[in-house]
Each structure stands twice: as structure tokens, then as C-alpha cells.
N, C-alpha and C positions, 0 to 999 in steps of 0.2 A: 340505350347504352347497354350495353352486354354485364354482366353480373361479372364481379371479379374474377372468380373461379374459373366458369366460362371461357372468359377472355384470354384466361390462362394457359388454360389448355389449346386453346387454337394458334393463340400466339406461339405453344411450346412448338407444338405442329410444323411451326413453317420453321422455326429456329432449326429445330431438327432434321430437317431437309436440307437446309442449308450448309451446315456443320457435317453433315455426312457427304458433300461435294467437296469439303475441305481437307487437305491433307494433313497427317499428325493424329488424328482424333482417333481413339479408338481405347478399349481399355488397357491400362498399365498392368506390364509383365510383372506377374506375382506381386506377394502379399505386401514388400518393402520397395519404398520407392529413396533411392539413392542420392538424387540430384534431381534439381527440376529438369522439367518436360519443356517443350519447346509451349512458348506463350499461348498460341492457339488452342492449345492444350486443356487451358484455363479460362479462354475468353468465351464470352458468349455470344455468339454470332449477331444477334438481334439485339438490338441496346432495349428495344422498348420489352421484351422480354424479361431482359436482363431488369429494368426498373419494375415492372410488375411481379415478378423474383423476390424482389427486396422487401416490396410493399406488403408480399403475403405472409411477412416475417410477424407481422400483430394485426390485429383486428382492421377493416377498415377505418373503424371511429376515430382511429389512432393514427395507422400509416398514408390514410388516402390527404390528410396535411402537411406528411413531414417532409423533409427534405429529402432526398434520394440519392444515391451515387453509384454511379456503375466503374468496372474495370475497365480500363484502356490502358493501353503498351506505357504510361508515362504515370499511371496510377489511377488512385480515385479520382476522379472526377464531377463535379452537381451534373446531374442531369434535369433533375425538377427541386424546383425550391418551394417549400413548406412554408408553415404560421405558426406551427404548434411548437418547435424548437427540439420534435424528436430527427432522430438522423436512422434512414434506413439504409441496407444495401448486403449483398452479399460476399462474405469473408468466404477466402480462399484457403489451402491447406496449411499456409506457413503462418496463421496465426496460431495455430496448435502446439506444443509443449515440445522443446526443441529437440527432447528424445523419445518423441511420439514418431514412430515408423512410418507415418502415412503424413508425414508433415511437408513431402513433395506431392503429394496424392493428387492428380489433376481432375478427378472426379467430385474430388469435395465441394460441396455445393452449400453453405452457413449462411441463410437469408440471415439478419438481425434487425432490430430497431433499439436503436440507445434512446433512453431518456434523454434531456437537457445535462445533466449531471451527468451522466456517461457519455455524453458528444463532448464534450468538454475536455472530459478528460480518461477517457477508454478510449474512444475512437482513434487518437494522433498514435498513439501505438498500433494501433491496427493498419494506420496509413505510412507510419514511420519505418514499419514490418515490410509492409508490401513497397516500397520504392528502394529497401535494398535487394527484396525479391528480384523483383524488375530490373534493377540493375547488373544481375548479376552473380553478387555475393553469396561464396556457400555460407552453408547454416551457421559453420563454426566464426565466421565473420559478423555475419548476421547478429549474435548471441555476443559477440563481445562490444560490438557497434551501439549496439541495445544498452547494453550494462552500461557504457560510460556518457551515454546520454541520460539515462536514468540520474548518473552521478554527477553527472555538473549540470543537472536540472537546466536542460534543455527538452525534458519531457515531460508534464503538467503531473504535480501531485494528484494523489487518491483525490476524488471529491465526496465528501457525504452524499447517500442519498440516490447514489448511479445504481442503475438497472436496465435493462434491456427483455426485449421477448424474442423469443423463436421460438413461433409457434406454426412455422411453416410445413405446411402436408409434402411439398416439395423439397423439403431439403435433404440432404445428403450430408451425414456426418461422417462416418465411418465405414470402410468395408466390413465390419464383423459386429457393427453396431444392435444389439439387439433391445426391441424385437425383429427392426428393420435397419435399412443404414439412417433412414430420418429420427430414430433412436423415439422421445415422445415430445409431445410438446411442452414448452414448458417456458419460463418465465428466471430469470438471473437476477440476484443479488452480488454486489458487489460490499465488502467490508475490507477493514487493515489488514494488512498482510500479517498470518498467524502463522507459526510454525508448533511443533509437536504433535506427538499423534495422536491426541484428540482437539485440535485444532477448532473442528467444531463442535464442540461443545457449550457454548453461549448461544448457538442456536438449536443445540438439537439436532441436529443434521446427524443421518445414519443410524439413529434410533428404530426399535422395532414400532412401526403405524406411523414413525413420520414422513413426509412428503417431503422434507429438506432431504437434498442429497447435498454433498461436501467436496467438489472438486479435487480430486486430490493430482488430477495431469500437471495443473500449473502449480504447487505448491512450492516447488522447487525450481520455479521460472524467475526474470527476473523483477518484472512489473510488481508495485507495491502494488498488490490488493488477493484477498481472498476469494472466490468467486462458489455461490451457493446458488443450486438449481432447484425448482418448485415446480415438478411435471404436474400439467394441470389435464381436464381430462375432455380436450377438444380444442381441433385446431383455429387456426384463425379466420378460417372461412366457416365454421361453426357445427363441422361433422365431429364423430367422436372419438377420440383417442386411444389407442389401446392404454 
């Protein structure tokens, strides 16, 4: 059996041969992107690509049991099912902060793995995001659709205890993402949704030597939660991080 990494890179290989015979794909006109791109755009040609994508979101000890899910034109979908109870897969640009400029970005590329606690209840917003994507809906629809399922709780409360990794050497966050667009790796916490501008302050986040950094894109989103980043210093296939 071929070593994750490995596999990864071959499998990238032939995806990107394929993807380059298809029409649509190519990089988006400047820095703001308007309205989404035509679906292709977003999709990954290769599903098994696409699910080893996902899985190089956390360690193997972790993703090579979880559940997996790739994009298709009608949403997420399982593609392999797990034991462990974590949820892996790659998030597209319209999970991003609804006046984040690159929130149609078709190159974004957010492998992730949610714990139990955040498959539960982070991830139907990630899925509930992308099937008004999919459907159609501008953002500004998008964003009100969101808020009143938030409000007649039709979208699962905060859970204690949710967190996720990306700690993917392949992923692709941002076009100005520095140091690179995979930005570094790193590991999310999830707590109550805070507002004020020291916000994190209960954790220390943003301090001088600490390792918390403080989300501030979503603070102003409408999902109950606060989200805290912990770049760690190697990715998940075990090279090391700037």
C-alpha cells in the first residue's frame, strides 16, 4: 500500500490531468470574486482524490477511521464511512465570513476533520451553507436563510467540546494567505459565541508568545460559536510547518 502522502501526490497527478481537459477551470479574474463560478469550478474531478484530500486534513491515526465526504452537484455526500465518529472532507469558499471577498473563491481548497462534537454540530452548517450554494442562492440570500434557521432552531446548538484539525500541507485557504495560501497548520477550538473587542481574552488568544490566535472573520457571522486557532508546528503527514 502506498504511504498516504505518496498516494496523494499520484492520485493529485491524474486529477489534474483530468481537470485540465475540462472546461471552466482555470484561475479567477482578480483578487474579488462576485458570484459563484460555474460548479466545476469547485469540484474535484477524482472523488478518490477528493476523499484522500479530506483524510490528509489530521493525522492518519485519526482520519484513516473517519467518516469522509466529498462534493457532488446535490452536496456532501459519505463516501467512506468510519468508527471513530470523526467527520472528514473538504470545505469550499462559501463557508468563509459572508464579507470575506474570496467567499466565491473557486480555488479554495479547507480539507477539515470535525470531532464527534463538531459533526454534530459544526458540520450541518457547513452542509446547510453548501446546498443553498448549490442551489443557486446569492450570498445575500444565503445569509438571511442561515439566520432564520439559526432562529427557529432548525440548526443544532453550540456543542461543548467541538474541534476540528487542518492540518493539511494541501490545502488552500486564501489567495494572500501568508506565509503561503495553506496559511499553517493547525488545530480549532470551538467555544460561545463572544462579542467585544477582546473577546478572547478567557483564552489568551492574541497575546504576545501565545499560540491562540482569535478568529475574528466570523465574529460577526451568524453561527453561535466563537472559533480559536492553535498552529501547531507539522503537518499531518508529519513534515514540518513553517
Amino acid at each position: 500500500m502506498l504511504p498516504i502522502r505518496r498516494f496523494y501526490r499520484s492520485a493529485l497527478v491524474v486529477a489534474v490531468g483530468i481537470a485540465l481537459c475540462q472546461p471552466g477551470r482555470g484561475v479567477a479574474d482578480g483578487p474579488s470574486y462576485g458570484q459563484m463560478a460555474a460548479f466545476d469550478r469547485y469540484a474535484i474531478a477524482n472523488r478518490s482524490v477528493e476523499v484522500v484530500l479530506a483524510r490528509s486534513a489530521a493525522p492518519p491515526s485519526i482520519s484513516s477511521n473517519a467518516n469522509v465526504l466529498v462534493l457532488t452537484m446535490r452536496g456532501y455526500e459519505t463516501a467512506e464511512r468510519g468508527t471513530n465518529g470523526f467527520t472528514c472532507l473538504v470545505e469550499r469558499s462559501w463557508t468563509k465570513a459572508f464579507d470575506d471577498t474570496e467567499f466565491w473563491n473557486p480555488e479554495i481548497r479547507a480539507p477539515v476533520c470535525y470531532n464527534p462534537a463538531a459533526s454534530s454540530s459544526i458540520l450541518p452548517y457547513t452542509l446547510f451553507r453548501t446546498r443553498l450554494a448549490l442551489s443557486g442562492a446569492a450570498k445575500a440570500v444565503m445569509l438571511q436563510r442561515l439566520q432564520s434557521a439559526i432562529a427557529e432552531k432548525r440548526l443544532p446548538a453550540f456543542e461543548a467540546g467541538a474541534m476540528a484539525y487542518m492540518m493539511s500541507k494541501e490545502q488552500y485557504l486564501s489567495d494572500s494567505a501568508r506565509p503561503s495560501p495553506s496559511w499553517h497548520a493547525h488545530v480549532m477550538f470551538y467555544a460561545p459565541a463572544a462579542d467585544g473587542a477582546d473577546a478572547g481574552a478567557s483564552w489568551g488568544a492574541d497575546r504576545r508568545g501565545s499560540p491562540v490566535v482569535f478568529d475574528n472573520s466570523h465574529r460577526a457571522g451568524p453561527e453561535p460559536w466563537t472559533v480559536f486557532f492553535v498552529p501547531v508546528g507539522h503537518w499531518s503527514d508529519g513534515s514540518a510547518s513553517s
